[in-house]
N, C-alpha and C positions, 0 to 999 in steps of 0.2 A: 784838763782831763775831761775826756767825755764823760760827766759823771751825772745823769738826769735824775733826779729825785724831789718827792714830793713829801715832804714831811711837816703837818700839820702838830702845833703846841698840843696838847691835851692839860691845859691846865687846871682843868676840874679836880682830878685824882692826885694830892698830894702826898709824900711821902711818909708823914707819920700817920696819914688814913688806913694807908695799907701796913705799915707796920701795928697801927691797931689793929686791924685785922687779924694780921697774920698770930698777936696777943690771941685774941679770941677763936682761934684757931691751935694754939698751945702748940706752933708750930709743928703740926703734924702733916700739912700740907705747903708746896712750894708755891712763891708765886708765879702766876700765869707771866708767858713772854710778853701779850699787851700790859698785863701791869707792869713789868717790867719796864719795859718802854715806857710807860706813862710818865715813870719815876726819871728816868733820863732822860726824856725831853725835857720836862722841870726843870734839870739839873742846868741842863741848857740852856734851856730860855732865859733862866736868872741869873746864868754867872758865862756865860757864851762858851764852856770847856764842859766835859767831862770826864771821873777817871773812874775806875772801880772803887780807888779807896774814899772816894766820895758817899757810899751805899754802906749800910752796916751790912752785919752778919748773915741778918735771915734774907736779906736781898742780894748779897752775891752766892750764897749758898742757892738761892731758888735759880738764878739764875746757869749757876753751875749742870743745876739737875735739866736745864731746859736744853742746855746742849750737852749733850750726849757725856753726863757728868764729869766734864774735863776739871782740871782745876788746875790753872798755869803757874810756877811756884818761880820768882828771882829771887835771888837769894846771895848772899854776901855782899863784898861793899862795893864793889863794882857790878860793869856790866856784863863783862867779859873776862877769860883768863886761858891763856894757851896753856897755862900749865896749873895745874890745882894743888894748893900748896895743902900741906896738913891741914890749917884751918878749915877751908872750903871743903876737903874730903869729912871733916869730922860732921859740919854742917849739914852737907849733904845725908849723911848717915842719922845726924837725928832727926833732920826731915823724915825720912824715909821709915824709922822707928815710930817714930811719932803715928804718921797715917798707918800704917801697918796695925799698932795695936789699939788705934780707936775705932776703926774700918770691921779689925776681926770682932771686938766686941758688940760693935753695932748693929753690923751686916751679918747675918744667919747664911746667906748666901757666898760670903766672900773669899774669894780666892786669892793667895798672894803670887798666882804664877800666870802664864798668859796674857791675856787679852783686858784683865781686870783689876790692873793696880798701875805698875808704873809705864804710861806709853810711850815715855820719849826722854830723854838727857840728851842735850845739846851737848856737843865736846870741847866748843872754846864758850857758848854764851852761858853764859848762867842763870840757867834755869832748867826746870825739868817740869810734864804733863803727867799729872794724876788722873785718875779715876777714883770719884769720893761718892760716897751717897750721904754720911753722914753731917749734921748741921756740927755737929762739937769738932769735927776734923778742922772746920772752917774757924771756929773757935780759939780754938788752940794753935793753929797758924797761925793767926793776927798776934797772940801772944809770945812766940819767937822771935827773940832777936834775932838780925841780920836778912829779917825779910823783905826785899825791896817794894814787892808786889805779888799780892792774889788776885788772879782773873779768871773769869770764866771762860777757859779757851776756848771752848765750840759753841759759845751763844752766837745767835746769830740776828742780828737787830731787826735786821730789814726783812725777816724770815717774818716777824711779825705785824709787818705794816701791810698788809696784803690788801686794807681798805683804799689804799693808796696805788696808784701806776706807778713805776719808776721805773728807768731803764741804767742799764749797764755798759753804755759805751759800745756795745757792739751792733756791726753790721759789715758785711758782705758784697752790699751792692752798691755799685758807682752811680757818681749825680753826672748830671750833665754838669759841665763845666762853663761856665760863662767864658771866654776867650779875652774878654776884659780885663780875665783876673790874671795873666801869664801875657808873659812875652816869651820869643825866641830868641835862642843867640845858639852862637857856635857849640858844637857840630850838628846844631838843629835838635836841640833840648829847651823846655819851658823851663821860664827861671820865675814862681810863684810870685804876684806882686807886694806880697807879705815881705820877699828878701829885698827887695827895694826902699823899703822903709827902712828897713834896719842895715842899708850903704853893705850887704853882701857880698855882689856880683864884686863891688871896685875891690871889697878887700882879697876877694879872690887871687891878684896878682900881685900880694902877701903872702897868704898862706891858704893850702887849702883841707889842713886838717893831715896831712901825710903822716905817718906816724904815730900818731895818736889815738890810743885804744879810749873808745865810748863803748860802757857797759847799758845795757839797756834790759830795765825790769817790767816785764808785761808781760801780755798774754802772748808772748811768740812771734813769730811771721810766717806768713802764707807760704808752703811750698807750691804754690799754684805763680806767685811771684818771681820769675828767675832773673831778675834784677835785683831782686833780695838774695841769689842764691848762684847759681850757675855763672850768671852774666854778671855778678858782682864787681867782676873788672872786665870794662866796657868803653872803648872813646878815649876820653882825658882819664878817666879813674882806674887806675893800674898799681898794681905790687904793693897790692893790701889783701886784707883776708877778712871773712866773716864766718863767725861761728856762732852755732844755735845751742843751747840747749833747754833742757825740759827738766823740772825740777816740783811742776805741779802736781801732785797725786788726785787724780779727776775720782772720788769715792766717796759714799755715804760712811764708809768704817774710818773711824780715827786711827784704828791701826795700820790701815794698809799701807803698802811702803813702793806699790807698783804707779812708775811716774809716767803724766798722761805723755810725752814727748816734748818735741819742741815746736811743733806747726802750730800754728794760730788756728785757731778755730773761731775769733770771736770776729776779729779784724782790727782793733785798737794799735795792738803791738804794729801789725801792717805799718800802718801809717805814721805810728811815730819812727820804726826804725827810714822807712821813707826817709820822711821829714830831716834827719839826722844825716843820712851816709846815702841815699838813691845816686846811683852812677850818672857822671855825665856822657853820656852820648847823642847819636843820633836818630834816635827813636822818638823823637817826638814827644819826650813824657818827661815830666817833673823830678829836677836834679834835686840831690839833698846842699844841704848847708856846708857839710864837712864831706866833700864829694871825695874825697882821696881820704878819709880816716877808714880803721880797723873798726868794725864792730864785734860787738860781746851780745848777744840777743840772748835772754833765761824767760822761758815761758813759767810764769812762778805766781800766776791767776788765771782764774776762770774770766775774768770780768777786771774791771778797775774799782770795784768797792771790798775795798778788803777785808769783807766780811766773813768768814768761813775760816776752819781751823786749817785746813790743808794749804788754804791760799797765803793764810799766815806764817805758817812753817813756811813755804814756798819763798814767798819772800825776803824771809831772813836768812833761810839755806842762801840764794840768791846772793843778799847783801854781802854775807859773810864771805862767800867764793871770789868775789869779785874783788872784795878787800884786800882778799891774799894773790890776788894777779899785781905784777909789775906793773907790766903793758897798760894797766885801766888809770886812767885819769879823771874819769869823767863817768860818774854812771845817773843816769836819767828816768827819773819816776813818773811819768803820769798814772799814778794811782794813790790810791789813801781812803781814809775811812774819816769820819766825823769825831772821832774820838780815839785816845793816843792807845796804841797796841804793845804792851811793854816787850815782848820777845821781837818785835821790829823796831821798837827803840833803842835795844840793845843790840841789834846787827848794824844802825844805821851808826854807832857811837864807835862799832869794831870798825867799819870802814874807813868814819870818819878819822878816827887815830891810824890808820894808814896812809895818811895823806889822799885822801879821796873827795872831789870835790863833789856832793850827789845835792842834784839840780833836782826840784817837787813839782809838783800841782799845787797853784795855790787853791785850787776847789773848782769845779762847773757841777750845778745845776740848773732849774730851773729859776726862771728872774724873781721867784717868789722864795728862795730860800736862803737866798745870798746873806740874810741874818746869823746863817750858823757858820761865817766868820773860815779865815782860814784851815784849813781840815790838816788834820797829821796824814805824811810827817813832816810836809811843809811848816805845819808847826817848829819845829823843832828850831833851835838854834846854830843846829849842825847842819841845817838842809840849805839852800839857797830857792827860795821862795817866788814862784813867778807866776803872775797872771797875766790875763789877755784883756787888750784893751781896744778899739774901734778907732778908724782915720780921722775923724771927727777933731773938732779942734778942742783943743784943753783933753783932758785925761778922760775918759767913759769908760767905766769896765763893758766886756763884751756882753752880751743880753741876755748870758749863763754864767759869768765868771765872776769870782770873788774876788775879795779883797779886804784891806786892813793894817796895820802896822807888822805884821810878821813878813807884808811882802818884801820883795829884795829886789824883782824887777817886772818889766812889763813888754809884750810886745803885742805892736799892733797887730791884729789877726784877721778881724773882722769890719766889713763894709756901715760905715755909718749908715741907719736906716735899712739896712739889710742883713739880718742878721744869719741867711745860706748861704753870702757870699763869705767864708773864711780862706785861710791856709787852701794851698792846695800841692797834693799829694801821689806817689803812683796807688792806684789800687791793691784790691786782694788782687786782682786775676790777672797775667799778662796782656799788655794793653792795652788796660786802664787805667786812667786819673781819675781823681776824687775829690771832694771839697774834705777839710778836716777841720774843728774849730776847736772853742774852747781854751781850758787852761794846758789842755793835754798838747797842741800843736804849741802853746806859749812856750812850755818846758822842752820841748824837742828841740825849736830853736834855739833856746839857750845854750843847750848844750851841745847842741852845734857850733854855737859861735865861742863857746870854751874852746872846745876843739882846736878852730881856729886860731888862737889867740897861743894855744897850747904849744900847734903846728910851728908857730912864729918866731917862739921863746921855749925849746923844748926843754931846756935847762930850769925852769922857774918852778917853783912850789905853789901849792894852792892858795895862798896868801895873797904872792905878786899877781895872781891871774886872776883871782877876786878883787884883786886894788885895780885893774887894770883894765874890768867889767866894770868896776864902779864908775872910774874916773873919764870914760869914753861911754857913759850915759847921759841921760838928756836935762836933771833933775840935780847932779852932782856939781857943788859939794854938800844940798841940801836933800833931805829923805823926806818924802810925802809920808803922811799917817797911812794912805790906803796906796800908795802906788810907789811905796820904795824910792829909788836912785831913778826910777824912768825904763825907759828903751834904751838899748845900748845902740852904739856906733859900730858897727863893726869893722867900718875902716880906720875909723880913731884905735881901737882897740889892739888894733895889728901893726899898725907905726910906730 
């Protein structure tokens, strides 16, 4: 995942500093977003995770107030539930008693209708988004049974590191392409020299993804693209479909419910649906992996750091749709946050109990922060975990890209000693290529070559097509601490 950031320890400001503080403050005041931060970088540096239930009271309540006083409530004993039995309804309801009559006693101002009490109930996930100002609301929630998780839904992390550069994965404009990096083949299509390491092209007259629905979550695709779009059957690549949608709500109001579409605006999405499904023809421009599969494209972020409350709903709206598609086998994340987001833990667990195989980022930033370890929901043990690693001999991650024991696999991406020559991709704009790197093209391909493998054996569940990625890797029957099973075959993998 294109994911550039610069995030410096602050180990000076420890967390019972500021919880003394906040003492000598008699909690009247919230803490500041940098303290905040301060306290979870801590949390990080010392234990390489973070979660909310790591921070007491007066630290997720300050941080509640800092974005736009969300307070995200999971609740019951799951994560999910298409039907809400009495328990869960009765629960629900003392939640909702609960903040209601500590809110009205607190709050002189408080409304129980509109815009300022309850903004959101999921229908299958479980959980629901408050509006709280008071610190006893937070209080009294922790002391309810059945509550899985309180987070701040619209803190925003990175909103606070402003001392810092970082970027988001996005851009618009094409590199010059080295011609090094691609060859030609029939009907006069580049085939990236990324799919030559991982035996591609040969597995090609196997399979080539036919049939096979790949859901894809990111910031959308280009309608400037009509090989993403128009021209999607093009040459060899015929009698499949691609569909967009938009599920991100581009707004400052947590309420608002107007979603920004499906176009990409950033360019991330561009390229991985590329990387995945680009038609093969004779255009001269770079075919994807699973050149005859379906795509599912959900424009369901601004960016690939999943920082933001709408970007978070977004994504589990996302997760969840795609869970309940047949047609999806395969749906592909290059995005994530540094720490785990429980209403995206909960869509990616709905999925996952669909039979859904959903392929991660295992992390890209820059080569100084690779210490904050694999990022969610690569995390997860439901994800299938992938980073990008260089041609170089023996294993190197790429000169952005993580790694660690959550990984699951690796592909080569990037030129030893060079680290602009990556992946390469169609552009945002009609004829253009691009370079694309990171862990974000790592993931694409993977889930391509699922695809593939899908394509080959359309009868098989996500078990045999993970036994069968594992066992046509480079590293298998043995798992590296930082680099998983290896690089897969993907000619092995389709025989």
């Amino acid at each position: 995942m294109a994911f550039l950031l610069i995030i410096l320890m602050a180990g000076c400001a420890k967390e019972d500093q500021l919880v003394e503080q906040a003492d000598d403050q008699l909690f009247q005041e919230p803490l500041s977003g940098e303290q905040i931060n301060q306290i979870i970088d801590g949390i990080l540096d010392e234990t390489g995770t973070f979660n909310w239930l790591d921070v007491d009271d007066f630290v997720l309540w300050s941080a509640a107030l800092n974005g736009d006083s969300i307070i995200t409530i999971g609740y019951g004993e799951g994560s999910f539930s298409e039907f809400k039995n009495v328990d869960l309804l009765n629960q629900k309801q003392v939640i909702y008693d609960l903040i209601l009559s500590i809110e009205k006693e607190k709050n002189p101002k408080f409304k129980s209708t509109g815009n300022d009490f309850l903004l959101y109930e999921d229908p299958i996930l479980n959980y629901m988004d408050f509006k709280i100002t008071s610190l006893e609301t937070v209080k009294e929630l922790k002391n309810l049974q059945g509550i899985r998780y309180l987070e701040p839904g619209g803190y925003r992390y990175f909103a606070y590191e402003t001392k810092f550069k970082s970027s988001s994965g996005c851009t618009t404009s094409a590199d010059n392409v080295n011609a090094a990096d691609y060859r030609v083949i029939s009907p006069n299509c580049l085939v990236p020299w990324v799919f030559d390491k991982h035996n591609i092209p040969s597995a090609w007259a196997y399979s080539t993804g036919a049939g096979v629905g790949v859901g894809l979550i990111d910031t959308g695709v280009s309608s400037n693209q009509p090989l993403l779009g128009s021209s999607f059957n093009d040459g060899y690549s015929s009698g499949r479909t691609i569909s967009k949608y938009g599920v991100y709500v581009d707004s400052f109001w947590p309420w608002s419910t107007k979603t920004d579409g499906y176009h990409d605006k950033c360019g991330h999405g561009t390229s991985m649906a590329s990387t995945i499904a680009s038609p093969r023809n004779d255009d001269m421009l770079p075919v994807g992996v699973a050149y005859n599969c379906n795509l599912v494209s959900y424009r369901a972020t601004h960016d690939v750091v999943l920082d933001g409350y709408h970007e978070q709903k977004g994504v589990a709206k996302a997760l969840t749709d795609l869970g309940n598609r047949s047609d999806i086998k395969v749906i592909s994340m290059s995005i994530g946050h540094i720490f785990s987001v429980g209403r995206i833990e909960d869509a990616v667990k709905y999925a996952y109990s669909r039979g859904k195989m959903i392929i991660a980022a295992g992390g890209t930033s820059t080569e100084w922060t690779n210490f904050v370890g694999v990022i969610f929901p690569a995390s997860m043990s439901e994800t299938v975990a992938v980073t990008g690693i260089t041609d170089g001999s023996g294993y190197t991650e790429c000169a952005v890209c993580h790694k660690g024991s959550k990984i699951d696999f690796t592909v080569i991406m990037q030129r030893a000693g060079n680290s602009d020559r990556t992946s390469v991709c169609l552009g945002y704009y009609a004829g253009q290529k691009d370079y694309v790197g990171g862990s974000s093209v790592a993931t694409s391909t993977t889930a391509g070559i699922a695809a593939l493998i899908w394509g080959r054996y359309p009868s098989w569940n996500r078990t045999q097509v993970l036994d069968k990625m594992k066992q046509s890797a480079s590293l298998y029957p043995n798992k590296s601490s930082n680099f998983g099973y290896g690089s897969i075959n993907a000619l092995l993998a389709v025989q």
